[in-house]
ZADO-1210 file (C-alpha; in nm, 4 decimals, padded with zeros to 6 digits):
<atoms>
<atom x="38.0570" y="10.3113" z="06.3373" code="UNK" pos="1"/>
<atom x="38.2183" y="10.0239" z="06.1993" code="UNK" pos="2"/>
<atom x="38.0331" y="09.6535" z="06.2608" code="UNK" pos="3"/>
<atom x="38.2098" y="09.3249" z="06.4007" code="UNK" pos="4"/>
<atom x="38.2739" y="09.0451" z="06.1513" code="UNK" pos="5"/>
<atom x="38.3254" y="08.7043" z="06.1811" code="UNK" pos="6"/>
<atom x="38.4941" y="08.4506" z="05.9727" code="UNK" pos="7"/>
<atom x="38.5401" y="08.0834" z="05.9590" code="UNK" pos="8"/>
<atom x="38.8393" y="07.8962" z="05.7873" code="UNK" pos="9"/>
<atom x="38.6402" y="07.5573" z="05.7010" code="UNK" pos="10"/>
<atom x="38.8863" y="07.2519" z="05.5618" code="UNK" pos="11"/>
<atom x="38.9265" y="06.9067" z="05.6667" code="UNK" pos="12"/>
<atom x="39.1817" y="06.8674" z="05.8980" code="UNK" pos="13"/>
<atom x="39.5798" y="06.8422" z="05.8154" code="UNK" pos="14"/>
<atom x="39.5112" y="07.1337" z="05.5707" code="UNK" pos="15"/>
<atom x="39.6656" y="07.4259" z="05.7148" code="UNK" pos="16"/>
<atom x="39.3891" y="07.5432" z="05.9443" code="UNK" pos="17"/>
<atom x="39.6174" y="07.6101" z="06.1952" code="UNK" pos="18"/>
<atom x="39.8902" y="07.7844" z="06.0175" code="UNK" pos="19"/>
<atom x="39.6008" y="08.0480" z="05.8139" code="UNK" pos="20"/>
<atom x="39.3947" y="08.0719" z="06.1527" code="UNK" pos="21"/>
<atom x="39.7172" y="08.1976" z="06.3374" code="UNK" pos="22"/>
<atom x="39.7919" y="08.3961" z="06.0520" code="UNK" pos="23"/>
<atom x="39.5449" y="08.6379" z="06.0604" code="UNK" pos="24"/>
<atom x="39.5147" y="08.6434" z="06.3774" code="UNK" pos="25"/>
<atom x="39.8456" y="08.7443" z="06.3891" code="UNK" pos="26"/>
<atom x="39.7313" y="09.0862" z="06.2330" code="UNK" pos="27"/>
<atom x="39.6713" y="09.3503" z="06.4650" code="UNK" pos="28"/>
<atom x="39.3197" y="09.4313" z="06.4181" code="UNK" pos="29"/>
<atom x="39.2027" y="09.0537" z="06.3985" code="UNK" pos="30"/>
<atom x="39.1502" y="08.8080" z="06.7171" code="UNK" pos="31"/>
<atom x="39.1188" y="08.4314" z="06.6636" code="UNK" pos="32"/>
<atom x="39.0775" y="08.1444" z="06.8779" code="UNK" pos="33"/>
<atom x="39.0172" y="07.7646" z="06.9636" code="UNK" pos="34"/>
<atom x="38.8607" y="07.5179" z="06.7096" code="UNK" pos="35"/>
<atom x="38.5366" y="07.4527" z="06.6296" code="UNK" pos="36"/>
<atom x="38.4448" y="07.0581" z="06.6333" code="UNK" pos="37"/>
<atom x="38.2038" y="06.8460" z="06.4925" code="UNK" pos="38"/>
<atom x="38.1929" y="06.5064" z="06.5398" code="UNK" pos="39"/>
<atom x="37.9899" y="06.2278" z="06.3767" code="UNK" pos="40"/>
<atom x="37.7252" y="06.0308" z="06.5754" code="UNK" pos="41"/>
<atom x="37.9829" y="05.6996" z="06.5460" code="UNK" pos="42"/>
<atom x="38.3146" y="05.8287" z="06.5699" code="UNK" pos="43"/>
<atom x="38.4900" y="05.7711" z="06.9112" code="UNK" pos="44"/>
<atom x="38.6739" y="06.1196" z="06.9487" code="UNK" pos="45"/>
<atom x="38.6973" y="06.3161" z="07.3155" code="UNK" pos="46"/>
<atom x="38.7022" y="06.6787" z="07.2169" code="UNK" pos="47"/>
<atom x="38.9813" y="06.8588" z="07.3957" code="UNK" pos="48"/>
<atom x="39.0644" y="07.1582" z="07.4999" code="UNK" pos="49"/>
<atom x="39.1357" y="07.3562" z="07.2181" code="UNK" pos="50"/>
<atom x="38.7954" y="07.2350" z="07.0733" code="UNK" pos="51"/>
<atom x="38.4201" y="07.4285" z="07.0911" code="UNK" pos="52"/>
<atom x="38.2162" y="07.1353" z="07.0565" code="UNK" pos="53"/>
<atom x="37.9148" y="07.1709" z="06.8081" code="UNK" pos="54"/>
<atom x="37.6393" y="06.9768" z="06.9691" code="UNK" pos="55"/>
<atom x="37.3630" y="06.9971" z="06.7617" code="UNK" pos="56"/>
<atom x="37.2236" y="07.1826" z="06.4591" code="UNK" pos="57"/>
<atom x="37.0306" y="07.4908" z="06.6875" code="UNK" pos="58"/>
<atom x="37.4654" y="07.5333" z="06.7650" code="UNK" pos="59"/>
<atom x="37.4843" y="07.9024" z="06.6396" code="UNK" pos="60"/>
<atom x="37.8879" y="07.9550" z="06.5211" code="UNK" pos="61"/>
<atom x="37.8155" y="08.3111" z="06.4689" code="UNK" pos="62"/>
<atom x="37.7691" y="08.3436" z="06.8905" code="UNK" pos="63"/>
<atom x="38.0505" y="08.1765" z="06.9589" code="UNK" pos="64"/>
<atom x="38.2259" y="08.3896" z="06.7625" code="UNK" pos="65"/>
<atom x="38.1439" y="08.7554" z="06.8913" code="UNK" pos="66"/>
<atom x="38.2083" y="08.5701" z="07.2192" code="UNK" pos="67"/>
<atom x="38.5887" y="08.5369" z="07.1587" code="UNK" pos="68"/>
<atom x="38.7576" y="08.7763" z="07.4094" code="UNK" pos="69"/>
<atom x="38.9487" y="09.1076" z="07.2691" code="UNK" pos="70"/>
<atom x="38.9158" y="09.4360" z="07.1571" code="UNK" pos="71"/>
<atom x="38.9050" y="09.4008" z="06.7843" code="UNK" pos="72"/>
<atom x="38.6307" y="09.3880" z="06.5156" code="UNK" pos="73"/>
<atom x="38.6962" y="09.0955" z="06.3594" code="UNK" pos="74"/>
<atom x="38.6693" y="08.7909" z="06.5619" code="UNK" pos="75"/>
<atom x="38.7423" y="08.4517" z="06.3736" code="UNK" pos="76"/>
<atom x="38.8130" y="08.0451" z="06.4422" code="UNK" pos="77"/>
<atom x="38.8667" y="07.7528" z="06.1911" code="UNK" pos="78"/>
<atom x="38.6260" y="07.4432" z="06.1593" code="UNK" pos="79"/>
<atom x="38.7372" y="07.1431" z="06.0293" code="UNK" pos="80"/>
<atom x="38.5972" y="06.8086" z="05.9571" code="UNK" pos="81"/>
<atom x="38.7499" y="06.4361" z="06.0335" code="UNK" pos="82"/>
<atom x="38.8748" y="06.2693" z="05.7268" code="UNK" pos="83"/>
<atom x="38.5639" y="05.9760" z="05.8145" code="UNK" pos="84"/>
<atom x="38.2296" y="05.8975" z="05.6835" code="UNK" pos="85"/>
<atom x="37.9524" y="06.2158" z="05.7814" code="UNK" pos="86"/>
<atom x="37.6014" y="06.0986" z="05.7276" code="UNK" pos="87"/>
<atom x="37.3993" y="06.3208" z="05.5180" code="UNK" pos="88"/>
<atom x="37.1503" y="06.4334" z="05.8345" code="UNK" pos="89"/>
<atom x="37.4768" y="06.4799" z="06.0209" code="UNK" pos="90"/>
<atom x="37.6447" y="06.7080" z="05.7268" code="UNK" pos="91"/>
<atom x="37.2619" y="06.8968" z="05.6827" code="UNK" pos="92"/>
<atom x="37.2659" y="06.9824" z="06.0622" code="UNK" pos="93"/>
<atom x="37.6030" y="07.1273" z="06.0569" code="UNK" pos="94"/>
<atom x="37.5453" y="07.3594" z="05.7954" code="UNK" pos="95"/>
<atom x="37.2414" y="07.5103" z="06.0156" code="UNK" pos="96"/>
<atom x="37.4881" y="07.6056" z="06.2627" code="UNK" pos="97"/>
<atom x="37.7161" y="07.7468" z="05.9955" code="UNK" pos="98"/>
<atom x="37.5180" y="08.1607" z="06.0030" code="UNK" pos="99"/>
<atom x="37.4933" y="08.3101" z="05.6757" code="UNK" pos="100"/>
<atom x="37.6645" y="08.6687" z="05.8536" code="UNK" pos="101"/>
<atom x="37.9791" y="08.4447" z="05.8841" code="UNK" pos="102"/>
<atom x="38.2799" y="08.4904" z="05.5899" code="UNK" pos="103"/>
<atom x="38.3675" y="08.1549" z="05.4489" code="UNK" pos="104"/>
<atom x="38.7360" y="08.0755" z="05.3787" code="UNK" pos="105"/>
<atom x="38.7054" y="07.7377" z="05.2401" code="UNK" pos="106"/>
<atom x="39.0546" y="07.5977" z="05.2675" code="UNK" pos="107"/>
<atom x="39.1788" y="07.3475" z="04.9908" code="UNK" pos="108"/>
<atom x="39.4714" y="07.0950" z="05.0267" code="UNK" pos="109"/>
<atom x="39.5756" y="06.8049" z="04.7869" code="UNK" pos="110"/>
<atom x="39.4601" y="06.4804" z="04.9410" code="UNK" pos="111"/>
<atom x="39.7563" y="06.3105" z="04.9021" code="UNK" pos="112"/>
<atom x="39.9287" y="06.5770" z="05.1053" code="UNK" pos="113"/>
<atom x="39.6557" y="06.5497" z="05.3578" code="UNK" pos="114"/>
<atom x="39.6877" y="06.1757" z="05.3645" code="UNK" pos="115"/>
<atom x="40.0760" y="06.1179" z="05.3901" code="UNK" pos="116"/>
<atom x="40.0148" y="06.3989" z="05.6894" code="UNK" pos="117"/>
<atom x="39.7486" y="06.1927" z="05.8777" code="UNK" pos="118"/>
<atom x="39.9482" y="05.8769" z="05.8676" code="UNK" pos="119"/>
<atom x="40.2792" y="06.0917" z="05.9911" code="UNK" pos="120"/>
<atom x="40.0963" y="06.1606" z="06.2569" code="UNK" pos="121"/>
<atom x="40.2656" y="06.4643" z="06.3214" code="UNK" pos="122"/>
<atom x="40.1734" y="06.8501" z="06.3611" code="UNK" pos="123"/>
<atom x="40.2890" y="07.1727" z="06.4569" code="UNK" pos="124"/>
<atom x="40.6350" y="07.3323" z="06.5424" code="UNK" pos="125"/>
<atom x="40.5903" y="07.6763" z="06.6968" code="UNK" pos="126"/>
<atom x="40.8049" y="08.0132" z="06.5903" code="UNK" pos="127"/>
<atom x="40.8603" y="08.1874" z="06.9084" code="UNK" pos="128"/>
<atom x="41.0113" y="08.4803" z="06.6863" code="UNK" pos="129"/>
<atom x="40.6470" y="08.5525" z="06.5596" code="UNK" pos="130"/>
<atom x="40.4500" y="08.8529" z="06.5771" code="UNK" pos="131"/>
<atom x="40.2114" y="08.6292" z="06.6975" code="UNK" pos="132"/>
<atom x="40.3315" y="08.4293" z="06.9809" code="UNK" pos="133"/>
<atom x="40.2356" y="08.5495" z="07.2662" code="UNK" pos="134"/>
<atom x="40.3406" y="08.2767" z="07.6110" code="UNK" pos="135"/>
<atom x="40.1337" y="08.5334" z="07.8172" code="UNK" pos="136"/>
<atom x="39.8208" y="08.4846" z="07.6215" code="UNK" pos="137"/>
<atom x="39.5040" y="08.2816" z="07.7393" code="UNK" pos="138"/>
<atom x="39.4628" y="08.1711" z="07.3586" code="UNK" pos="139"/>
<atom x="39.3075" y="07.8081" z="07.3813" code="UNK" pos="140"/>
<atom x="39.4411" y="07.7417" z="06.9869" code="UNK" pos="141"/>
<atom x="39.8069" y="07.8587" z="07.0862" code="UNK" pos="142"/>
<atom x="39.7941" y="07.6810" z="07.3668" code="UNK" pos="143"/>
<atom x="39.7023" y="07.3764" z="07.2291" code="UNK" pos="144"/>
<atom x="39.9896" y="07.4186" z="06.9781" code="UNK" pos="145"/>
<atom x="40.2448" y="07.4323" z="07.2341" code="UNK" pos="146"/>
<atom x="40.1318" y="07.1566" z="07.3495" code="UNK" pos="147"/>
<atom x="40.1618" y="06.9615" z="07.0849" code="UNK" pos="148"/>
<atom x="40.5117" y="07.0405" z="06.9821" code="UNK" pos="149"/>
<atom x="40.5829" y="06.8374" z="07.3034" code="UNK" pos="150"/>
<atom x="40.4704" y="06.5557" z="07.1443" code="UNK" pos="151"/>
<atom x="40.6054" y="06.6567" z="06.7697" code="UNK" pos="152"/>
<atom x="40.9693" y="06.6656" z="06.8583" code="UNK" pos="153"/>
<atom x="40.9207" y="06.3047" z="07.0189" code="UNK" pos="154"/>
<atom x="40.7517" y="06.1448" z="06.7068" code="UNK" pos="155"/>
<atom x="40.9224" y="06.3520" z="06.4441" code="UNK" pos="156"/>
<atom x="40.9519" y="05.9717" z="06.2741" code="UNK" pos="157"/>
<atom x="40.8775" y="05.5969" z="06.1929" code="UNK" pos="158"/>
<atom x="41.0132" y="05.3158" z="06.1102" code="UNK" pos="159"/>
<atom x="40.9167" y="05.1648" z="05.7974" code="UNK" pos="160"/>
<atom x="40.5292" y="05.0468" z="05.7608" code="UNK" pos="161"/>
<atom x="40.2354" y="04.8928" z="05.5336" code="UNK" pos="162"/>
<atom x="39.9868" y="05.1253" z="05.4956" code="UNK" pos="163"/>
<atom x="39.6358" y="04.9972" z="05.5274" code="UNK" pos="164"/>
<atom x="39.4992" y="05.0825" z="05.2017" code="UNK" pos="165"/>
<atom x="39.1234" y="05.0218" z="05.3209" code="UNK" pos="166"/>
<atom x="39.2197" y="05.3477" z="05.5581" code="UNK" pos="167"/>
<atom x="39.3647" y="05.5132" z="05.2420" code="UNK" pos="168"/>
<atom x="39.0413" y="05.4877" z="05.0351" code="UNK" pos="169"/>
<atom x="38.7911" y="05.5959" z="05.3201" code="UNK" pos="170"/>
<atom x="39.0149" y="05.8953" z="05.3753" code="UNK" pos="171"/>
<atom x="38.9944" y="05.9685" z="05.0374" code="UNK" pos="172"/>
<atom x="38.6115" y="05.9497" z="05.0025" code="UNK" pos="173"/>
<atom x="38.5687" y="06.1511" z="05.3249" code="UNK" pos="174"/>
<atom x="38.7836" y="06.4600" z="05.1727" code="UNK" pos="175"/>
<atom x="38.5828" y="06.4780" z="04.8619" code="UNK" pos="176"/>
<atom x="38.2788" y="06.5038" z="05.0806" code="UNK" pos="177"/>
<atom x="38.3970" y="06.7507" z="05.3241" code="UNK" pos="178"/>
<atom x="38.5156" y="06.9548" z="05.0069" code="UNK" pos="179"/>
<atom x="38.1807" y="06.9048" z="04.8602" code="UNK" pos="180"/>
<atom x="37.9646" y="07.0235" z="05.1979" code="UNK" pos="181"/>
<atom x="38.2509" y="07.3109" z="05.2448" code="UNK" pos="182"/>
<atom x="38.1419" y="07.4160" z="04.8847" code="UNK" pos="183"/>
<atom x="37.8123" y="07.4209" z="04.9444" code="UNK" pos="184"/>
<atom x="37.7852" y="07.6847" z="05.2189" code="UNK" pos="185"/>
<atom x="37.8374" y="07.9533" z="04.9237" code="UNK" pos="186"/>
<atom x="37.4356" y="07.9071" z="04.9054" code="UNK" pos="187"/>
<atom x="37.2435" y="08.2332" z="05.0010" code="UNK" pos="188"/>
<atom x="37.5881" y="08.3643" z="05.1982" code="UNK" pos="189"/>
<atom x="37.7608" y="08.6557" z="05.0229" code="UNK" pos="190"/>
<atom x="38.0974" y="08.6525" z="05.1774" code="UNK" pos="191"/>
<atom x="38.2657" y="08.3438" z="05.0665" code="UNK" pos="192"/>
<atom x="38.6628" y="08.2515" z="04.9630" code="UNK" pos="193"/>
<atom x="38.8334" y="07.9186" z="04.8217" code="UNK" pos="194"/>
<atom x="39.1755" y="07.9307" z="04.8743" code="UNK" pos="195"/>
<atom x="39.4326" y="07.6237" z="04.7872" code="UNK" pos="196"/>
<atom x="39.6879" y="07.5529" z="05.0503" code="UNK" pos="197"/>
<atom x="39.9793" y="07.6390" z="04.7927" code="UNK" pos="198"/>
<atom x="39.8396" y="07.9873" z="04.7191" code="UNK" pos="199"/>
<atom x="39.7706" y="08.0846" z="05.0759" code="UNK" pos="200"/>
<atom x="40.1024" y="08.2889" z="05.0706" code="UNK" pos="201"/>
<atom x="40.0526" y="08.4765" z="04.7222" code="UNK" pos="202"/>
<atom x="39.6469" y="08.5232" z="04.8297" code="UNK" pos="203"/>
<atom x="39.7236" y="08.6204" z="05.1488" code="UNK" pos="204"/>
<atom x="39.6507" y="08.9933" z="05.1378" code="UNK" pos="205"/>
<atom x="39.3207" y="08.9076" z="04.9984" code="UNK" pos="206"/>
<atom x="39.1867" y="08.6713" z="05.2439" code="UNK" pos="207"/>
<atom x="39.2915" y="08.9375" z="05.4870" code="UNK" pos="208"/>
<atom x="39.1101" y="09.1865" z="05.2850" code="UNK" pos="209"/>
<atom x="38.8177" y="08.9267" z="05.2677" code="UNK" pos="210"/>
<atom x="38.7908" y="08.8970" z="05.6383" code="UNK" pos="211"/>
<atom x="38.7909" y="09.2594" z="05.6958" code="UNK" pos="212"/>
<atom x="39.1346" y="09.3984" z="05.7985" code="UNK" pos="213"/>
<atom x="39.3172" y="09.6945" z="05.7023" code="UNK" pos="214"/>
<atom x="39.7104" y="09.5615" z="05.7655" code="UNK" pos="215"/>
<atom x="39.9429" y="09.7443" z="05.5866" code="UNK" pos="216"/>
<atom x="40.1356" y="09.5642" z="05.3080" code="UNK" pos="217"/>
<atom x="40.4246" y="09.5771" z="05.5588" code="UNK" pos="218"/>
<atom x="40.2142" y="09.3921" z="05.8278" code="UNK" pos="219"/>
<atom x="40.1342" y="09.1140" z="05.6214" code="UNK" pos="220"/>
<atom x="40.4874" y="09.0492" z="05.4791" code="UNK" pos="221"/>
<atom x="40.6081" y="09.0499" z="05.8193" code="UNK" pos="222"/>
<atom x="40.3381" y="08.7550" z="05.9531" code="UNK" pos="223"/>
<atom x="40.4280" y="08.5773" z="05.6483" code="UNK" pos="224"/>
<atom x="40.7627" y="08.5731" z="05.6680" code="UNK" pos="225"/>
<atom x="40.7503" y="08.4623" z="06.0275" code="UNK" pos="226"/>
<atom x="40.3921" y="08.2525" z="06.1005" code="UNK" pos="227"/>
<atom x="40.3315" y="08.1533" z="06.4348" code="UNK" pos="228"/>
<atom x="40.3497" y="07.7558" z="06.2939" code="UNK" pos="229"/>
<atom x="40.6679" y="07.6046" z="06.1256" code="UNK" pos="230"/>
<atom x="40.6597" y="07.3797" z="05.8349" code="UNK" pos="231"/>
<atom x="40.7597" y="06.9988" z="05.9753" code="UNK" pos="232"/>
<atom x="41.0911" y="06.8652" z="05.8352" code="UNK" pos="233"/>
<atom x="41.0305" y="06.6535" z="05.4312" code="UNK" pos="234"/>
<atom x="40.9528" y="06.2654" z="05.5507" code="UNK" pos="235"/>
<atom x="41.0341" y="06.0316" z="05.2933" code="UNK" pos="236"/>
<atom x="40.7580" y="05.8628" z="05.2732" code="UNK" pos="237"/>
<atom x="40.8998" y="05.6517" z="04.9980" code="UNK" pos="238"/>
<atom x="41.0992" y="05.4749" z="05.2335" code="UNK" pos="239"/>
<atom x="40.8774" y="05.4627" z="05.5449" code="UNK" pos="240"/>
<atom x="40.5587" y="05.3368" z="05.3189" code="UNK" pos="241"/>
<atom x="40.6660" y="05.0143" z="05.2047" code="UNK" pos="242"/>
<atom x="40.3561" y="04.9553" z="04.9610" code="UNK" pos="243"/>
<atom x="40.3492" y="05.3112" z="04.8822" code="UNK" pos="244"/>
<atom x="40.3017" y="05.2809" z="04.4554" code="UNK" pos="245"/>
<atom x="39.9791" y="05.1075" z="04.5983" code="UNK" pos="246"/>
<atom x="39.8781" y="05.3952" z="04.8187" code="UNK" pos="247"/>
<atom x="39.9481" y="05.6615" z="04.5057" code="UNK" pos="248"/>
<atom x="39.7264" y="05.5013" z="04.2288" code="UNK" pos="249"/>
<atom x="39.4221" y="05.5031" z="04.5273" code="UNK" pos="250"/>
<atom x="39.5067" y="05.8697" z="04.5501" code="UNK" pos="251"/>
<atom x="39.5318" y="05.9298" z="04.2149" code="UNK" pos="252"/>
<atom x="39.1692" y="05.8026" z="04.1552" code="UNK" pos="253"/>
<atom x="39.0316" y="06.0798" z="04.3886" code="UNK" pos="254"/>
<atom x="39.2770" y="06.3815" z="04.3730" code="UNK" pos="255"/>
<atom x="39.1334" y="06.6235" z="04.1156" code="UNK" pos="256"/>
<atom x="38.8151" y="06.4502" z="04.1161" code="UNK" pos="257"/>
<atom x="38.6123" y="06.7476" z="04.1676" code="UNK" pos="258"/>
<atom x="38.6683" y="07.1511" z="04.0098" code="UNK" pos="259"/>
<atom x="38.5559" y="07.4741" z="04.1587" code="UNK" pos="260"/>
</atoms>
């Protein structure tokens, strides 16, 4: 008799979180849902909906996860951390709730990609021609994602803006630390993946091997060629960020900065 598994894509957030987590749970013997959220001691932030709030370090992911409704064996969810300061007691309690039975797909983005997404502001745009979309389905995460593409197609763009560069640097600092504390979860766990955000389609068949799943070759070109999330429309953000050469050589300081 085969055993349930659980997985957890862990990134900071404007990653791709959403687009892998909908991904594989787009495959037919995989069920994924909400988000889990941890938020710092300081940080003004209402958890909503979509969100399974991690209280406090005796928070055990791995229940959560067998918890998610469906048939399947493999149940699986996404955490991902603010791009702000997390004190070190704060990052040491959230790795207690983090259960070493849990498979880790840490997922990597370049931070000036992340950046130039936070300060868009914008995020998804849903493919109803997926294998996954479902508009019956009590799925918190898809939900949530149709309800933001409301708001998407009203704020697809700016007008031209200074960027605060004080912002830029913080968000910089706090994505080598979340890579850092995503890293170090590898520690006495034997199931763990690193995955860059520009390899997730050429990898993809072994992060759904990772996780568990036995999808045909043909069921994973399909999901990929349609994922339930749409890539946004290019912003030139040459144009909209009027002190952008500023903004770069703060990003170039950091991106790279660390090697696993």
């Amino acid at each position: 008799m085969e055993c349930e598994r659980t997985f957890l894509v862990v990134s900071s957030v404007r990653s791709g979180s959403t687009w892998l987590e909908t991904m594989l749970g787009s495959l037919a013997d995989v069920t994924v849902d909400f988000e889990f959220k941890w938020i710092p001691e300081y940080y003004a932030y209402t958890p909503e909906p979509v969100h399974k709030h991690i209280p406090n370090s005796s928070f055990s992911c791995q229940t959560a996860l067998t918890e998610i409704a469906g048939e399947t064996l493999i149940k699986g969810s996404k955490l991902t951390l603010e791009a702000c300061p997390h004190l070190d007691h704060e990052f040491a309690d959230l790795k207690q709730t983090v259960d070493s039975e849990i498979r880790i797909i840490h997922l990597r983005r370049r931070y000036r990609d992340v950046y130039l997404s936070l300060i868009r502001g914008c995020m998804h745009l849903v493919d109803r021609n997926s294998v996954g979309f479902d508009d019956s389905s009590n799925s918190v995460i898809l939900n949530a994602i149709l309800e933001i593409e409301k708001q998407v197609i009203e704020t697809m763009d700016k007008p031209p803006f200074v960027a605060d560069t004080k912002f830029c640097r913080m968000v910089m600092e706090s994505l080598v630390a979340n890579d850092r504390w995503a890293e170090s979860l590898r520690e006495n766990r034997r199931h763990f993946f690193t995955i860059d955000y520009n390899n997730v389609h050429a990898d993809f068949h072994k992060m759904a091997s990772f996780i568990g799943s036995k999808a045909s070759q043909k069921e994973l070109d399909t999901v990929l060629k349609c994922p339930l999330t749409k890539k946004l429309p290019k912003w030139p953000f040459r144009e909209r960020i009027k002190n952008y050469n500023e903004v770069e050589k703060i990003i170039e300081e950091y991106e790279g900065s660390i090697h696993f």
